[in-house]
C-alpha positions as CSV (number, residue, x, y, z in Angstrom):
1,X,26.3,39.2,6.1
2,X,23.7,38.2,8.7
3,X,21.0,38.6,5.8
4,X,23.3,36.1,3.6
5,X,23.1,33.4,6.3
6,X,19.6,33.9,7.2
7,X,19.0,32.9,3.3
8,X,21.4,30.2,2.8
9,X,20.1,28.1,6.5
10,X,16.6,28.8,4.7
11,X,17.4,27.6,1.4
12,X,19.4,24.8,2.9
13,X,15.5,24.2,5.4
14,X,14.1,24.3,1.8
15,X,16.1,21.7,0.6
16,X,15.7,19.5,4.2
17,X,12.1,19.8,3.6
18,X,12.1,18.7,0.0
19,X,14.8,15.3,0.6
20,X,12.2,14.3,3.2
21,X,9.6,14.5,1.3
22,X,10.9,12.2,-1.2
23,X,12.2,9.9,0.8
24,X,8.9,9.5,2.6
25,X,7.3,9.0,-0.9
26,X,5.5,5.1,-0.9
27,X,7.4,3.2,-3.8
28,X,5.0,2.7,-6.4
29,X,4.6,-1.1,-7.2
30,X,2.7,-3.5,-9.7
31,X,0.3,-5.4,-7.9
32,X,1.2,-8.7,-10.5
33,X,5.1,-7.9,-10.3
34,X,4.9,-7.6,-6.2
35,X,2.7,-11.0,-6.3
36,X,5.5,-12.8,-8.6
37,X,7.6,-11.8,-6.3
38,X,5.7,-13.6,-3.7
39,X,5.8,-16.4,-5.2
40,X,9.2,-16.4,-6.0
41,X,9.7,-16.0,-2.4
42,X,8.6,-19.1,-1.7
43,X,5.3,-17.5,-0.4
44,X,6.7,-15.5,2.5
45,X,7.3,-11.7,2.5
46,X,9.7,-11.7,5.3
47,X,12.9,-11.3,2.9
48,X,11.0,-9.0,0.0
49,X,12.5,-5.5,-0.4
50,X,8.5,-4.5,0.2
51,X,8.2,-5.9,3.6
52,X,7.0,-3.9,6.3
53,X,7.5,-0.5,3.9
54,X,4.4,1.5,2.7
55,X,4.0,1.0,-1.0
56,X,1.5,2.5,-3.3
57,X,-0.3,0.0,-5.4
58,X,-3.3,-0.6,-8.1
59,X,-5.8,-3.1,-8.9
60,X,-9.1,-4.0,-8.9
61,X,-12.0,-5.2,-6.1
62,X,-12.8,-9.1,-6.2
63,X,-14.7,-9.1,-3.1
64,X,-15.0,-7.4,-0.2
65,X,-15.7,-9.3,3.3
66,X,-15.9,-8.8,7.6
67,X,-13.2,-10.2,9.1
68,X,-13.9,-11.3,13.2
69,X,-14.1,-7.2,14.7
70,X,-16.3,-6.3,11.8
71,X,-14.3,-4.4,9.7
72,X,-14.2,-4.9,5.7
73,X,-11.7,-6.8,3.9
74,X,-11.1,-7.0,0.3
75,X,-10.1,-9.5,-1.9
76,X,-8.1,-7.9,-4.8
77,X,-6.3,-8.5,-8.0
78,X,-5.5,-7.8,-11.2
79,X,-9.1,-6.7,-13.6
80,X,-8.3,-8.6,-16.3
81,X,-8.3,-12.0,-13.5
82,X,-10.4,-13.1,-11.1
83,X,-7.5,-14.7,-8.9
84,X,-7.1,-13.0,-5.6
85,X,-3.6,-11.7,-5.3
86,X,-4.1,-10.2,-2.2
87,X,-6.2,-9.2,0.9
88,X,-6.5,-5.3,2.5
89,X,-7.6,-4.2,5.6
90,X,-7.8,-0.6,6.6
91,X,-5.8,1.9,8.3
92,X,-8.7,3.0,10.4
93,X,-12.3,2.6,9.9
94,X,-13.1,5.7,7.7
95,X,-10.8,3.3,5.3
96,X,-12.9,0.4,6.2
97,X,-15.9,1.7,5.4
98,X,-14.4,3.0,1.9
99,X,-13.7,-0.6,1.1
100,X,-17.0,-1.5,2.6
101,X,-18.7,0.4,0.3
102,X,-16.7,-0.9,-3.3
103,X,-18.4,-2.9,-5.6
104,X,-17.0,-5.5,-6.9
105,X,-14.4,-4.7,-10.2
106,X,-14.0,-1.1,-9.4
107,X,-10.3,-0.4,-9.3
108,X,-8.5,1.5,-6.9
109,X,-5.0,3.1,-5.6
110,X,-3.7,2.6,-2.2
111,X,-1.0,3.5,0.3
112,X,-0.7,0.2,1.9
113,X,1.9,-1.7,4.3
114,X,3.2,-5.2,3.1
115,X,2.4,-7.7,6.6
116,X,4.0,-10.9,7.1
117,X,2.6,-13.0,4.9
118,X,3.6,-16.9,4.7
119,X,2.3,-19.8,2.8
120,X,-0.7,-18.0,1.9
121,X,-2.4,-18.2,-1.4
122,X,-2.5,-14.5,-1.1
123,X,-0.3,-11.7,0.2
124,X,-2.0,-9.8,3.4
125,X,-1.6,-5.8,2.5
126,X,-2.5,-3.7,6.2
127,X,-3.2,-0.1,7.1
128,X,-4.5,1.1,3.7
129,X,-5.3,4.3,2.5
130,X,-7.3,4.3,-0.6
131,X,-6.5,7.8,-3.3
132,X,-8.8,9.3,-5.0
């Protein structure tokens, strides 16, 4: 009996484990479809379903700059466009230098949080983590 309930708490630990996991999971989203969005937002991210929520998005370098500290930002969008959809900055600067070093129209993944954005011809993305 006591071997019967040591397996089902760790089969329901298993399960725990697993739910978490997927609920931790960014949502994946399309770079154009978030920017439409946006737009149809009236250019403010404070009432998108994205907001504030790590998402895990695609697309391709358009620039990459220093902001006032120093640390890179890029410029990025879709690669078939040159028209900047959005601007990244780093979760830390091992990230920062990652974008640093990008050449221009190399695409990319990233783990990245959606900041308050408004009125902007671009969306500000924060904190990113670029994947392999």
């Amino acid at each position: 009996m006591i071997k019967q309930s040591v397996k089902s708490i760790a089969s329901l630990g298993l399960v725990l484990v697993a739910s978490l996991a997927c609920a931790s999971a960014p949502e994946k989203v399309d770079l154009g479809e978030l920017y439409d969005s946006y737009l149809e937002h009236n250019q403010s991210s404070m009432n998108m379903p994205q907001f504030k929520k790590e998402i895990l998005i695609s697309g391709s370098v358009l620039g990459v700059s220093k902001n006032f500290s120093g640390d890179a930002v890029m410029e990025a969008g879709l690669a078939d466009s040159d028209e900047v959809l959005a601007r990244l900055t780093g979760f830390d600067a091992d990230e920062s230098s990652k974008m640093d070093a990008m050449e221009v129209g190399t695409d990319f993944k990233a783990v990245c949080v959606l900041a308050m954005t408004m009125g902007s011809e671009y969306m500000a993305l924060t904190d990113c983590v670029f994947k392999p």
